[in-house]
C-alpha positions as CSV (number, residue, x, y, z in Angstrom):
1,X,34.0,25.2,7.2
2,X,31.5,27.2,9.0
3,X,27.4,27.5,7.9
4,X,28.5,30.8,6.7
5,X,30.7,29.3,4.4
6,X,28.3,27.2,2.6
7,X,26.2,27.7,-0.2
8,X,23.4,26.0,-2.1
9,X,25.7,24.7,-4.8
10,X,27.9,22.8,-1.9
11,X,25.5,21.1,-0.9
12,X,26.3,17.2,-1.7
13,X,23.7,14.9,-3.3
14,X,21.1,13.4,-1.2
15,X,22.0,10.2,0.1
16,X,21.1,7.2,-1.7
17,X,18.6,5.7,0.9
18,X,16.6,9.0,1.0
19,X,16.4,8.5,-3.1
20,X,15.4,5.0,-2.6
21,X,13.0,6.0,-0.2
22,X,11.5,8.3,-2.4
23,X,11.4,5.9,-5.3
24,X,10.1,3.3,-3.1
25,X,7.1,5.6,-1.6
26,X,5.7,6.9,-5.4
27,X,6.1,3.5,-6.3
28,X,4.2,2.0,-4.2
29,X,1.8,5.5,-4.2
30,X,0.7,4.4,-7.7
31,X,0.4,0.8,-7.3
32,X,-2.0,1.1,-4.2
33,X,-4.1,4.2,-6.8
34,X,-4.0,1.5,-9.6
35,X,-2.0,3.4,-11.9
36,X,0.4,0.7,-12.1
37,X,-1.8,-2.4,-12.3
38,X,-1.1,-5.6,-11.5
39,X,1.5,-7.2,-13.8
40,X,2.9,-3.7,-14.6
41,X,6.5,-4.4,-16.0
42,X,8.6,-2.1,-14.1
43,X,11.8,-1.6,-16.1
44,X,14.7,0.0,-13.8
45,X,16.1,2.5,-16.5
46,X,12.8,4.1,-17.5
47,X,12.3,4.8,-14.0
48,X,15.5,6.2,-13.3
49,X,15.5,8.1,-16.0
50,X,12.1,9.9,-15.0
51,X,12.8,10.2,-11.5
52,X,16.2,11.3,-12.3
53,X,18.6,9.1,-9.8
54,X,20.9,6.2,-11.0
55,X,19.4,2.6,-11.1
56,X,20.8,1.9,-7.9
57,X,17.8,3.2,-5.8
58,X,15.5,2.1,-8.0
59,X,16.9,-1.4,-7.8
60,X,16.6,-1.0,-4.0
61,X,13.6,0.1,-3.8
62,X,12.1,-2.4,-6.1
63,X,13.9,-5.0,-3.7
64,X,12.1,-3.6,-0.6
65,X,8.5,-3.6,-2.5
66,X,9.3,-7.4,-3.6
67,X,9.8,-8.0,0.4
68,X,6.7,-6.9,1.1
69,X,4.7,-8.6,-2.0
70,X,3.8,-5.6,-3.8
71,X,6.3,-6.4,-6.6
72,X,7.5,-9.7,-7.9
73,X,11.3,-10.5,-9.0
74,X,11.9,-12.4,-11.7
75,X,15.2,-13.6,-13.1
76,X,13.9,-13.7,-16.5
77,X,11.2,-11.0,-16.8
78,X,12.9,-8.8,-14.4
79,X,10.5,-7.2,-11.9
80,X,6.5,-6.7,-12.0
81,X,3.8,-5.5,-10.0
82,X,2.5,-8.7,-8.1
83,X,-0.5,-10.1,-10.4
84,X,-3.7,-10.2,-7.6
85,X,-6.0,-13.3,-7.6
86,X,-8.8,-15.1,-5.5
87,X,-6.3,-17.5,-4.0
88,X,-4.0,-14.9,-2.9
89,X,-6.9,-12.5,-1.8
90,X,-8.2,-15.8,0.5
91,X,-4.6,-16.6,1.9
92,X,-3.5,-12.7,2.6
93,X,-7.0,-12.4,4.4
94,X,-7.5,-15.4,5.6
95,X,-4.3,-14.8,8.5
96,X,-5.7,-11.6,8.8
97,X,-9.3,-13.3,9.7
98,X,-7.0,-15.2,12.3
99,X,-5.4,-12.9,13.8
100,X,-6.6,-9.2,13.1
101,X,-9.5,-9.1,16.1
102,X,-7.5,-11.3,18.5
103,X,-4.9,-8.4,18.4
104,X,-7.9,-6.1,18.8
105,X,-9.2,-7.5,21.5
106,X,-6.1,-7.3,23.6
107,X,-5.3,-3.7,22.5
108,X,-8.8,-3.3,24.0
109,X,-8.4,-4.9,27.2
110,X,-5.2,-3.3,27.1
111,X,-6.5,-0.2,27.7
112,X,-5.2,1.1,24.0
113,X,-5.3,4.8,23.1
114,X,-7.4,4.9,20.1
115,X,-6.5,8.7,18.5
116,X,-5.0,7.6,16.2
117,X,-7.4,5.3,14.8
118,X,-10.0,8.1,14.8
119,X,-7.5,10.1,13.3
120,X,-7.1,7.6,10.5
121,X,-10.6,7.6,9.8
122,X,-10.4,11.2,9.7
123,X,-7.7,11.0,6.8
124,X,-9.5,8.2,5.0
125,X,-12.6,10.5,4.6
126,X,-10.7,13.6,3.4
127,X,-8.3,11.6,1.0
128,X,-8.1,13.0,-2.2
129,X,-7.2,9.9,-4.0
130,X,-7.7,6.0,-4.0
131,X,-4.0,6.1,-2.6
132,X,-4.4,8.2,0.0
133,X,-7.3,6.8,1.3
134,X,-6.3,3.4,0.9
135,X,-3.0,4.2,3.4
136,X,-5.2,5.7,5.8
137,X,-7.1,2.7,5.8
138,X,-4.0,0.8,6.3
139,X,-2.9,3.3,9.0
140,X,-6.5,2.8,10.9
141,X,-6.3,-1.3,11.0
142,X,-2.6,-0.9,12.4
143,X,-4.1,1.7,14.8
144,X,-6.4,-1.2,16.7
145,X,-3.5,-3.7,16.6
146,X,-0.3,-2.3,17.6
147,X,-1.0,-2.1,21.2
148,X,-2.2,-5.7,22.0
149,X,1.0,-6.1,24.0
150,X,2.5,-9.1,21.7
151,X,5.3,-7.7,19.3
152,X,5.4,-10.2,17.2
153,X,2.3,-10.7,16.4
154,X,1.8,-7.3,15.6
155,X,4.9,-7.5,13.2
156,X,3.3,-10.4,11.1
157,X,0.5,-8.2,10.8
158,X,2.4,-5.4,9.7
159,X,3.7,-8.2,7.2
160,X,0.4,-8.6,5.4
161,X,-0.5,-4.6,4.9
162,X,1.2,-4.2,1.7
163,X,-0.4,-7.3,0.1
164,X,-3.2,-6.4,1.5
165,X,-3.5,-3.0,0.2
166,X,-2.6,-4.3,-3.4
167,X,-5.8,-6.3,-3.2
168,X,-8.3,-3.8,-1.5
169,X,-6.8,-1.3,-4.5
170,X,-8.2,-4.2,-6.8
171,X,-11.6,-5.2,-5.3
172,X,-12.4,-1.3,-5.1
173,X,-11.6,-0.6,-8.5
174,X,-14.3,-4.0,-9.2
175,X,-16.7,-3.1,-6.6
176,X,-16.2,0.4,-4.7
177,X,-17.5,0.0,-1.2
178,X,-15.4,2.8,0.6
179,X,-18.9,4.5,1.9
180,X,-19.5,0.4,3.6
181,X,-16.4,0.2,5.2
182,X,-15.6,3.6,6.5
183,X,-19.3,2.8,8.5
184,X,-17.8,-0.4,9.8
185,X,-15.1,1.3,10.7
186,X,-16.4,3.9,12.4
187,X,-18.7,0.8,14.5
188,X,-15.2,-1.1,15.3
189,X,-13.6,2.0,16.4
190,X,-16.9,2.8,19.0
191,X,-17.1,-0.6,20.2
192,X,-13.2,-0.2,21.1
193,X,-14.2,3.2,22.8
194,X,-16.6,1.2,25.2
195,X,-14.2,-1.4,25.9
196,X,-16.5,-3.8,24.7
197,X,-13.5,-6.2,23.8
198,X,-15.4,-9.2,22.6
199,X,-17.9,-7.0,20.4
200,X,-15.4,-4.9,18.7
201,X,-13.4,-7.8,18.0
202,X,-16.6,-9.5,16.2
203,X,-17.3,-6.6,14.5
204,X,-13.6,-6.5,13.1
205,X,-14.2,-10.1,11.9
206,X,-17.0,-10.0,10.4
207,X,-16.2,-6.6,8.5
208,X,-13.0,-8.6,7.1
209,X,-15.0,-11.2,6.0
210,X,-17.5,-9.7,4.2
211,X,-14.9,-7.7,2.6
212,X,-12.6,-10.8,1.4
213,X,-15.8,-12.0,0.1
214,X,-16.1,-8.7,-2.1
215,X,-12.4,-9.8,-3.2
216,X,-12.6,-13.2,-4.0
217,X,-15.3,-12.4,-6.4
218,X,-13.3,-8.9,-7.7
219,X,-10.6,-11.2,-8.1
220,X,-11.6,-14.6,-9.6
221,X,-14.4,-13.1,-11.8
222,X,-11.2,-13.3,-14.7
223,X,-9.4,-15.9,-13.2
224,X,-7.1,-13.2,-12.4
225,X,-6.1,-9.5,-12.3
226,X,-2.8,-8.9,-14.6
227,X,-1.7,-6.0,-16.8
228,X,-4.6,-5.7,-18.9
229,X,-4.7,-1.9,-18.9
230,X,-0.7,-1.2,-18.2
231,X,-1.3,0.2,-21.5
232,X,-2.4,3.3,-19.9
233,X,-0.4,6.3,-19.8
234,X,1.5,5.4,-16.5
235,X,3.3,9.0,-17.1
236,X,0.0,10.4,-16.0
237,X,0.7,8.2,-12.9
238,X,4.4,9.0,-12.2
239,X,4.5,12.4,-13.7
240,X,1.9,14.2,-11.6
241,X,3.7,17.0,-9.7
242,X,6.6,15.3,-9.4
243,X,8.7,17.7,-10.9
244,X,11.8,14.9,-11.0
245,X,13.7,13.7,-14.2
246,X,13.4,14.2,-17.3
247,X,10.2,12.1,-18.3
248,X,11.8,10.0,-21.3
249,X,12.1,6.5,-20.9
250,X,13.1,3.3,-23.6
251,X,12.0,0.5,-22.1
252,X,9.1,-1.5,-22.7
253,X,7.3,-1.6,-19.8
254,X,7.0,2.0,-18.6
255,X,7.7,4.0,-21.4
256,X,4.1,5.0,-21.7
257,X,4.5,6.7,-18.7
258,X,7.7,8.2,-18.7
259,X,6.7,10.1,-22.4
């Protein structure tokens, strides 16, 4: 059968990994805005019934976010958003401490194009929401390390980002610093310029330390962060031009938002 042949109603459904992927990415979109707080039940028929796909992407994609520490699995309770405390904001920060400006510094000596760092910083200052800007922030720390030459130790950086993001989304909502950090960024990122190796590298460590700082005390000033306020309307957090499923859920844990 030729293109002429085919019409809109032939085409097939989209393939299940592009549904998980899009599962996955507003998933994750709201738990990095804080629309899905930490502890967050995320019950696999409400969600399939608002994003309108079966319960197999969402179960796939929930699998993927556990893999990377934004969601939590649990035989019993079935799957959550990752609670955040001040022990796991020291040990997710504490490897990137170790190994965050050592990759820098080789990217630098490396001789790393850095356009896409700026460009990050670019995105984080035009973000229109938490979520946005806290992925361009990701995106700008993976900019100064995926060049330093080692792949793996690039990839267990790349490990940490999600856990990471879940508790920069926590510490900001305690203690919004964005205006701080985008000025240290902007320092790392001139140092790198210069080839200053060594000083951009210091500058990277000591803007991750005084920002693990801000999250040890976001973090462990109530022990820890759980689902205090997943009472809120997390339809307001799915639903927001979406335009997919129906919006009626009947599960406990996201049924708020899927009304």
């Amino acid at each position: 059968m030729t293109s002429a042949h085919l019409s809109a109603g032939d085409a097939p459904p989209a393939p299940i990994p592009s549904r998980t992927q899009f599962v996955l990415e507003a998933i994750k979109h709201r738990i990095l805005a804080g629309q899905l707080p930490p502890g967050t039940p995320l019950v696999e028929t409400d969600l399939a019934g608002f994003f309108g796909v079966s319960k197999t992407p969402v179960r796939e994609a929930l699998k993927t976010l556990a893999g990377t520490g934004l969601v939590v699995m649990s035989q019993y309770k079935g799957a959550t958003v990752r609670e955040v405390d001040a022990d796991m904001a020291r040990e997710v920060y504490d490897v990137r401490l170790l190994l965050e400006p050592e990759a820098l510094r080789r990217s630098v000596r490396r001789g790393a194009p850095l356009e896409s760092a700026a460009a990050a910083l670019e995105r984080a200052a035009a973000a229109p929401d938490a979520a946005e800007r806290s992925l361009a922030n990701r995106d700008f720390h993976r900019a100064l390390y995926a060049d330093c030459g080692n792949p793996l130790l690039t990839r267990t950086l790349d490990g940490l980002r999600d856990q990471a993001a879940l508790v920069s989304t926590v510490a900001w909502a305690a203690d919004p610093s964005w205006a701080t950090e985008a000025a240290e960024h902007a320092d790392i990122l001139r140092l790198a310029r210069q080839g200053a190796a060594d000083a951009a590298a210091g500058a990277l460590h000591d803007h991750i330390e005084s920002f693990v700082r801000r999250a040890v005390r976001a973090t462990g000033a109530s022990g820890r962060v759980a689902g205090e306020t997943s009472g809120q309307d997390v339809g307001q957090a799915s639903g927001q031009g979406s335009g997919h499923g129906s919006g009626q859920g009947s599960g406990r844990g996201v049924e708020g938002a899927l009304a």
